[in-house]
N, C-alpha and C positions, 0 to 999 in steps of 0.2 A: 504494500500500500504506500502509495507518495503522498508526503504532505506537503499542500500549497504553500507555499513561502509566503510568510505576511511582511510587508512593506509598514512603515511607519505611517501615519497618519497623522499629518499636518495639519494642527487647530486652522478653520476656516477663517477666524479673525487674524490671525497670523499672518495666514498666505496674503490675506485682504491687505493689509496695511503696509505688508513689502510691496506687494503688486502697486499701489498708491504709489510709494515712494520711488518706485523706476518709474513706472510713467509720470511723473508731475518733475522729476530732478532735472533730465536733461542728462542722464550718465552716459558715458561712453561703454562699448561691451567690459571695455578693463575694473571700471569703477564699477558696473554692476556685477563684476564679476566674484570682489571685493566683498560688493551687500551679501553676494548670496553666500561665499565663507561663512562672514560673520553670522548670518542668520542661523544657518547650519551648526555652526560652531557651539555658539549658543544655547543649541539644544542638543551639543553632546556629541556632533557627528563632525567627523573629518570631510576633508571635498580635496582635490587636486585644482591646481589655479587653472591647470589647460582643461580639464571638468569644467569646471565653473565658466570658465571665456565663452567654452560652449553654448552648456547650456543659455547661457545668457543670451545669445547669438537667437538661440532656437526659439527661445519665448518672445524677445524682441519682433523676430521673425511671424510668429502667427498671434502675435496679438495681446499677449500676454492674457491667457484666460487662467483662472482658479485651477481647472483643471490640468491645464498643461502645466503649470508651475505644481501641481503637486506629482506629475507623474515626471517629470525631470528630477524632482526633488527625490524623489523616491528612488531616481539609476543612481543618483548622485552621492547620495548620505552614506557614510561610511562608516562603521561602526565602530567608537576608539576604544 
């Protein structure tokens, strides 16, 4: 029997108020690359800076929706 792997789950006020903060800053992908460490970090997960550049890239890319930032969040979070 396989067990599904569970992913973290990122409070929706959280994602909400990061998602606020790139779109309203004006960051570049470096700087937002930056937020999304720190946010991460903050709740205990590791990221790689070329992770992160990415991702940022990706969510910039389609719009930055709740749900795309939690499923990036989710390849991305690292377990320290």
């Amino acid at each position: 029997m396989t067990d599904a792997i569970k992913y973290e789950k990122f409070p929706l006020a959280d994602l909400s108020g990061l998602r606020e903060e790139l779109m309203q800053s004006g960051l570049d992908s470096w700087q937002a690359a930056d937020l999304i460490s720190v946010f991460l970090s903050g709740r205990g997960y590791g990221v790689s800076n070329q992770d992160a550049r990415g991702a940022a890239s990706r969510i910039e890319s389609v719009g930055c929706s709740i749900k795309c930032m939690q499923e990036e969040f989710e390849k991305l979070a690292l377990v320290m």
